[in-house]
N, C-alpha and C positions, 0 to 999 in steps of 0.2 A: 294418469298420464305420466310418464317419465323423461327427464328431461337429460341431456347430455351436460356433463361440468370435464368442465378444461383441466390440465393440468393449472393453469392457474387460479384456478377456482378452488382444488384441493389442495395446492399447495401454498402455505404460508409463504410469505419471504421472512427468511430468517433475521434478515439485515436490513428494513429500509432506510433509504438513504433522509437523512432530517438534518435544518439546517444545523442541529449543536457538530455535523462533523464537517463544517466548511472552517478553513483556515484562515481564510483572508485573500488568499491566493489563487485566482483565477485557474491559471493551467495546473496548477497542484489539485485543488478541487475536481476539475474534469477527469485528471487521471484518477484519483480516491473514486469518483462515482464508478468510475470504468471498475474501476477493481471490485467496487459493491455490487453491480452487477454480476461480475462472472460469478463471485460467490455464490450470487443468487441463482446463475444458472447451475452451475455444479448442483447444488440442492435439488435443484427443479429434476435434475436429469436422472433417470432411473440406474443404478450403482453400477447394470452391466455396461451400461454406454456412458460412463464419467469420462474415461482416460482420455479420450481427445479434447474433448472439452479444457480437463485438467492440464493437459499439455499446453495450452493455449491460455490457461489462467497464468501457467509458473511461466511462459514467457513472459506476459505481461508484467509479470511480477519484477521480472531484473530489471526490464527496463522501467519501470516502474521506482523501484529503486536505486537504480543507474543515474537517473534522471536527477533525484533531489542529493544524490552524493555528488553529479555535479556541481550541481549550486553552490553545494556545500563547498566544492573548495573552490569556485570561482570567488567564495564570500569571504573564505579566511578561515576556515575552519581545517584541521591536521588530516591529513587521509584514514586516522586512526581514532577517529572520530567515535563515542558510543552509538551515537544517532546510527553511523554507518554499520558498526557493531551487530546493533540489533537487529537490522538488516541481513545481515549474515547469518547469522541464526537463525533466524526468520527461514532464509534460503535455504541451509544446509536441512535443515527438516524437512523443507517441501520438497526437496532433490531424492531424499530417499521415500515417503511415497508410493511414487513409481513401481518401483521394485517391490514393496510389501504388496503394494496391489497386484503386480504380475504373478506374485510368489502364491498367497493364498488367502490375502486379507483384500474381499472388494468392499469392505467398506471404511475404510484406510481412508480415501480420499474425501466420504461424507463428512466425516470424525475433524479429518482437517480444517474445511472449509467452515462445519461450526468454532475448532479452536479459532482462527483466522476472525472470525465475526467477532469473538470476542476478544480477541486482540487490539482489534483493528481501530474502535473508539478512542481507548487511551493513547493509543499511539498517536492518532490523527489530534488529539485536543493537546499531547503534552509537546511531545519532540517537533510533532510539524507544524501546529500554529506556533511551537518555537521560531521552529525555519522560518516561515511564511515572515514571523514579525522579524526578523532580523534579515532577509532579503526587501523587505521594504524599507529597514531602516536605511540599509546603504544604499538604494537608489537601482537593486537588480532586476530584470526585468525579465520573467522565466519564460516569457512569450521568445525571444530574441536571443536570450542565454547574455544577456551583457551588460555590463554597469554602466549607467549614467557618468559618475565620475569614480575611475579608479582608484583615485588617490584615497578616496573615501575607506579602502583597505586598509588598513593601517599595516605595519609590519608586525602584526600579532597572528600569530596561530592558536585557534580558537580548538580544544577538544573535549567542548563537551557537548549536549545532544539536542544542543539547537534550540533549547528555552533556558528563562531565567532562572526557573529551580531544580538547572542541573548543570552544573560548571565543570 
């Protein structure tokens, strides 16, 4: 007797989400799982039909980053931040992509999404349970985007990447 298996049956998840990549941070966390998913779909999806998909991961992605570089300088941290840094970096690689994949490379966007998985741990345990603990220490609330008491800002500009063992 033969039986039918799903793609998800054949396909690994490269990335599951466990709790060592929770921050501390409720809407930070949501948006990370969101992003482990589309990873996960990108993989899932056969390499001729990635780009839309992938278009819709690298949106996620800025604002996805958009999002905690706000924080970032609602909390006190320089626009020039490394956290934000690496971010960009981050971006300027995914932006080209695209183009390698249209050009003659479809599996550019697989390639990606495994670097990404492995990126994406240390990232999430160094610089963002940075973030996460130092938007709790001053009272920030990323549901609302606003401080309990401002003052709690001191007149310091912060630019390093958002934990304690990186100034």
């Amino acid at each position: 007797m033969h039986t039918m298996t799903t793609i998800a049956e054949t396909t690994p998840t490269l990335m599951p989400w466990t709790d060592s990549l929770n921050t501390g941070d409720a809407r930070m966390d949501e948006t990370h799982q969101e992003f482990v998913d589309m990873i996960n779909t990108i993989l899932a999806t056969p390499e001729d039909e990635q780009l839309p998909v992938y278009k819709e991961f690298l949106n996620h992605t800025v604002e996805h980053f958009a999002q905690e570089e706000r924080w970032m300088l609602a909390t006190g941290f320089s626009a020039d931040n490394c956290h934000a840094e690496h971010h960009a970096t981050i971006l300027e690689t995914m932006r080209v992509v695209e183009a390698h994949y249209l050009d003659t490379d479809k599996q550019i966007i697989t390639r990606m999404a495994e670097a990404l998985a492995e990126w994406f741990p240390g990232h999430a345990n160094s610089m963002d349970a940075g973030l996460a603990a130092h938007l709790k220490s001053v009272g920030f609330d990323s549901v609302t985007e606003t401080l309990a008491d401002p003052s709690a800002i001191k007149n310091v500009t912060m630019s390093g990447c958002g934990s304690v063992s990186c100034s």
